[in-house]
N, C-alpha and C positions, 0 to 999 in steps of 0.2 A: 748741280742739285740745288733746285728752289726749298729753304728753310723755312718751314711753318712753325714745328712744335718741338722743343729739347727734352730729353728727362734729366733728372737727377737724382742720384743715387749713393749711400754714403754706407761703406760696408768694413766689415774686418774687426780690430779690438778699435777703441776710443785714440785719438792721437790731439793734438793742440794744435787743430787745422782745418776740421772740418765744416764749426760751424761758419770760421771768416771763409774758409774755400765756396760754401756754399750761398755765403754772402757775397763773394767778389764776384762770381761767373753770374747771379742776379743783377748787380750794375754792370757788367761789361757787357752782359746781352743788353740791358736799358739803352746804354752807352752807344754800343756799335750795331743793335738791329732790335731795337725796342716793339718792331712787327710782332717779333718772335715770342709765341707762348713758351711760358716752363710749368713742365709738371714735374712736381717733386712725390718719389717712392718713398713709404713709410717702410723703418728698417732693411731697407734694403733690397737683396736680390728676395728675401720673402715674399714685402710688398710687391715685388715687379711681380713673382710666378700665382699673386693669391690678388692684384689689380686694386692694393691697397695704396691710393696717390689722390693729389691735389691738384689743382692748377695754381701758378702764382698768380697771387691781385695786385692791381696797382698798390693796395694799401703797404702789401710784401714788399713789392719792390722799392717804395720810398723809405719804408723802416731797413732794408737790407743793410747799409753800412751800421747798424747794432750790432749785427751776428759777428763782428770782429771782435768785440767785448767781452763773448760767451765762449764757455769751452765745449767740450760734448758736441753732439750733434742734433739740433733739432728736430731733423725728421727722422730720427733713428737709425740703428746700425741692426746687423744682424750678419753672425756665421754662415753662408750659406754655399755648398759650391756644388754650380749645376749641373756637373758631370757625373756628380756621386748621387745616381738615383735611389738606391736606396735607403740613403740617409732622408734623400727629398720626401718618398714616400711616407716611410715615418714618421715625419714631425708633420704628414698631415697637409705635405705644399703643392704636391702634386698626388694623383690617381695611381693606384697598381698600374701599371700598363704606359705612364706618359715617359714622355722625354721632356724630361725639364726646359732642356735648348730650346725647343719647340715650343712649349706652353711660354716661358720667356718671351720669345720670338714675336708669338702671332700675340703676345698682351701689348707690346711695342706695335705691332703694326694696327690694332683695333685701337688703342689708345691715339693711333695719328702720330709718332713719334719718329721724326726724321734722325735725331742723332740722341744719341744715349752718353748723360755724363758721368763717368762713374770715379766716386774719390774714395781711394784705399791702397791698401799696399798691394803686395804681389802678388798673397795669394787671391786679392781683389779684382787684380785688372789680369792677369794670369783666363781666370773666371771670364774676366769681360773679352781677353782673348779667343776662347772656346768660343761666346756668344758670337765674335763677330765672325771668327773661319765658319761657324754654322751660317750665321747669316749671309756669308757670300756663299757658300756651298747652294743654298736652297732660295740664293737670287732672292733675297729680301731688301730692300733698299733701304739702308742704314747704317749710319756712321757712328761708332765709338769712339770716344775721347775720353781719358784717363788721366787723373789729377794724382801722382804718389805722395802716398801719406803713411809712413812710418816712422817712433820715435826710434826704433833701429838703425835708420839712414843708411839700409844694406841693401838697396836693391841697385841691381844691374842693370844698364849702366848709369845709372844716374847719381850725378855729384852729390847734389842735396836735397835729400826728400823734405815734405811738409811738415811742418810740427816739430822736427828734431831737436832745434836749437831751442825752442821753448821747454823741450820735455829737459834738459840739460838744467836749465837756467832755473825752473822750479824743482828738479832731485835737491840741486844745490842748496835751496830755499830750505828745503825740507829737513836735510841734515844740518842746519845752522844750528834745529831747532833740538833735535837727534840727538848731537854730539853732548849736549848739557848733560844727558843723564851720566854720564862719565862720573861725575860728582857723587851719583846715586848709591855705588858701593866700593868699596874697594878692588882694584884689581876687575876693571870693566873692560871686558872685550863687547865691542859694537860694531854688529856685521853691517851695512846697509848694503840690499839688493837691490841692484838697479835693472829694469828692464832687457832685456836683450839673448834673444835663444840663440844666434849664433855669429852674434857678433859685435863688440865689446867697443864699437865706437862709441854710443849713447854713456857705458860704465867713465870710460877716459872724460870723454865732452863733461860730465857729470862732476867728475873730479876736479877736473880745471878750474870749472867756473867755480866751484867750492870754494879751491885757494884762492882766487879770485877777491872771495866775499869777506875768506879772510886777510887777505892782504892790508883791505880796506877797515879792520880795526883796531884797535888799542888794545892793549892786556897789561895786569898789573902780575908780572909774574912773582912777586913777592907773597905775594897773598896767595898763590895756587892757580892764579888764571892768565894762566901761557900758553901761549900758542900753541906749543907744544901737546900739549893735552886736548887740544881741539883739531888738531895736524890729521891728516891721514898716513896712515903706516904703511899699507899696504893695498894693489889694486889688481885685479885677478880675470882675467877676459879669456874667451874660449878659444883665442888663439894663441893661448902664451902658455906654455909647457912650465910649470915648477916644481923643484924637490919640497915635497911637505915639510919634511924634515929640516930641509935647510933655514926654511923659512919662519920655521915654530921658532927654529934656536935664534934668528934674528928678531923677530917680534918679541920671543921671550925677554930679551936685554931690553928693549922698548917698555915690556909691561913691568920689568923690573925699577927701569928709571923713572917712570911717569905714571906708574900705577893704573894705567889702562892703554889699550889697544884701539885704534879703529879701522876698518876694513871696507873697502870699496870691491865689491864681486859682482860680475853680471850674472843674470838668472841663466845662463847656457855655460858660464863654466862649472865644468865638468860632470857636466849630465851627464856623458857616457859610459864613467864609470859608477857614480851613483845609481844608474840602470842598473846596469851590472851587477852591482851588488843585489839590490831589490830583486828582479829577476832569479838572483843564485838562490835567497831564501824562499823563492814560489811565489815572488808577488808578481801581480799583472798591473801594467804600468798603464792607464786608460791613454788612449788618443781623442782628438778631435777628427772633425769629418776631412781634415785637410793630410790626416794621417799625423798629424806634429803629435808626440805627447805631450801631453799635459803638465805643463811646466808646477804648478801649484800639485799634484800629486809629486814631484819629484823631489821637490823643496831643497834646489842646492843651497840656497842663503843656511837655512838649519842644521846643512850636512855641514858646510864648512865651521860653521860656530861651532857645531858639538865635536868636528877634530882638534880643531885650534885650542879649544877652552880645554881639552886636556893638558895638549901639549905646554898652554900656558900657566896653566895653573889655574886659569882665569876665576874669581869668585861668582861672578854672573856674567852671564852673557843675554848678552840683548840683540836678536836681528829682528829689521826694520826693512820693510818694502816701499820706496817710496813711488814704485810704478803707477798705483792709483791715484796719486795727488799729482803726479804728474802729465799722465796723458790727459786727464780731464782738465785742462786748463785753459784759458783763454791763451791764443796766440800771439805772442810778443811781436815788437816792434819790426826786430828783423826778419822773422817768419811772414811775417803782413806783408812786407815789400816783397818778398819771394814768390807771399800765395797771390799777389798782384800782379805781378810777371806773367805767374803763369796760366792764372786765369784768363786775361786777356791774350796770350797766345792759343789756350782752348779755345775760347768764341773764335778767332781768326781762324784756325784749324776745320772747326766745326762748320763756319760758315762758306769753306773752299772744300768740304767733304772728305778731310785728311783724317784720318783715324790714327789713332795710336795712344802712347803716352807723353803726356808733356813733361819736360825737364833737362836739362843742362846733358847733354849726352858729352859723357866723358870718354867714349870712343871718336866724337869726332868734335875735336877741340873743345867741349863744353858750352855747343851752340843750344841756343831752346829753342827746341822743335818737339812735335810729335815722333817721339822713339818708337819704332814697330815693334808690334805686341808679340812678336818672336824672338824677341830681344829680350824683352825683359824677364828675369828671372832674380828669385833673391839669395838669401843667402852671401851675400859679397861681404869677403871677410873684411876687419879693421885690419890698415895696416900699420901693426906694432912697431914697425921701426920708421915710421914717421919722426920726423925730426921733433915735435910736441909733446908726443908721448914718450918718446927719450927723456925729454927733459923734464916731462911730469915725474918718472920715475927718478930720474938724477937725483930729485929737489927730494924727493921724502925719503931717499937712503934706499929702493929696493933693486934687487939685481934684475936686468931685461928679462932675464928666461928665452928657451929657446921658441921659435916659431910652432906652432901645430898644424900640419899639414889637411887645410879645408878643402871643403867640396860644397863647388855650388849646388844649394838647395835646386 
């Protein structure tokens, strides 16, 4: 297949990868088939179904290596999944009557687009999956190629998605900042929620590089500023089973010795039974168009401070979401090298007509290739008894807990 025209497309929540992913696949097409136009989709699968795009200029493409600098996504994001027509029709993307697949489709082939880049997580390329079995079903001639990008790093099977390590690296930054208010009153329990509906690698990665940050300073514990008091007590991920109980009466001793608590919890532990509850008093729990609830109606970070702060006595409690300061972030050093890897395996991909997803497949030795888009699925849980997370938990005194039996999304 002769290469004329790419699109690009950046969809799902914000991650710390989009805008250098969408600056890298700009030089490596300069690089390796500088013939080749890009048009870039405004917000996303929107802009594709409503013909809202650009073409790149040369001026774009000598500016591109800046977009490594910036977070967010310059040509926008958007929720969109084009299986779920009647979500499309109401927000107004498509007609009573259309098939999204379709209106998708023929905007790709009026627009001249030989290959379709799309960067987002699972439930993104999952989406770009549907488009491309449509587009082979109805003989459309065009290739997809999928960049993952989640600060989750839970999709199947791929080692390391985009952004993660960044999203990690700035939670860390964020609760430097966090943990001070400990000083604020007596008897502080400080929840921080970190990203992640079902699966508690980003909470752990998050924790690490924390102690990490503190490793790296001085304290005068004489005077009240000890490590100790800036330490994490406790860390709570959707695959780890614990007695509440057990654990009030262990932090309790913590809030008794140091006169505050801090807590590390992913926003997916234990949403199921926080449901639950909500549900048993008559409440209705909203979803998004991808069916997920809505993690901000469930607000585990809130549920776990207002059990804890009984159990501890606690005088204030303070939870802290550092999710937004975190996916919006520029891409760090190591994420760059990665989103370089594998952008330039997309162009290769895209320009031999290989579809799929790009990334380290951990089913077949961690080679980078285009993973088929039947492949990929998320939800891949962390696994807590990783040698790491053992020994995160070792280090600040809390017991493993047992495994909770997942299901991939």
């Amino acid at each position: 297949m002769s290469v004329k025209r790419v699109g690009i497309l950046t969809a799902g929540g914000l991650a710390p990868c989009l805008s250098s992913a969408i600056g890298a696949l700009i030089s490596e097409y300069t690089r390796q088939a500088p013939e080749v136009e890009i048009v870039c989709y405004r917000s996303g699968y929107k802009g594709l179904l409503l013909g809202d795009s650009f073409l790149v200029t040369p001026e774009i493409r000598e500016k591109a290596s800046i977009l490594h600098k910036h977070g967010g996504s310059p040509i926008g994001n958007s929720r969109v999944k084009l299986t779920n027509v009647a979500d499309c029709v109401k927000r107004g993307l498509v007609n009573e009557g259309d098939d999204p697949l379709q209106v998708a489709a023929e905007r790709l082939q009026s627009d001249r687009v030989d290959v379709l880049h799309t960067i987002g997580g699972d439930d993104t390329n999952t989406t770009a999956a549907d488009l491309a079995a449509f587009l082979a079903k109805n003989e459309y001639d065009l290739t997809v190629v999928g960049l993952p990008k989640t600060i989750d790093n839970d999709v199947i099977p791929i080692k390391q998605s985009l952004g993660a390590w960044t999203a990690a690296e700035e939670g860390a930054k964020f609760f430097e900042n966090v943990v001070g208010e400990h000083s604020a009153n007596p008897r502080m329990l400080i929840v921080h929620e970190v990203m992640g509906r079902n699966c508690g690698w980003l909470t752990a990665a998050t924790a690490v590089a924390y102690r990490k940050r503190l490793d790296a300073m001085n304290f005068v514990p004489e005077i009240g500023l000890s490590r100790e008091r800036k330490e994490i007590h406790g860390v709570f991920v959707p695959e780890m089973h614990f007695d509440l109980a057990t654990e009030a009466d262990r932090l309790r001793a913590v809030m008794d010795e140091h006169d505050c608590v801090n807590l590390f919890i992913s926003e997916g532990a234990g949403v199921d039974t926080i449901i639950q509850e909500m549900e048993s008093r008559g409440q209705t729990v909203p979803k998004d168009a991808f069916g997920h609830y809505k993690l901000d109606a469930v607000n585990p970070g809130k549920w776990f401070g207002e059990q804890f702060s009984k159990m501890l006595s606690a005088e204030k409690t303070l939870v802290q979401k550092s999710g937004y300061f975190s996916r919006a972030a520029a891409a760090n050093e190591a994420d760059i090298a990665l989103i370089g890897k594998c952008a330039a395996k997309a162009v290769e991909c895209a320009l031999a007509g290989q579809g799929g997803v790009i990334g380290q497949d951990e089913e077949q030795r961690d080679e980078l290739r285009a993973i088929e888009f039947d492949r990929i699925k998320g939800g891949k849980p962390f696994d807590i008894s990783s040698e790491w997370f053992g020994n995160l938990l070792a280090e600040i005194g809390q017991p493993k807990g047992q495994v909770v039996q997942t299901q991939h999304a």
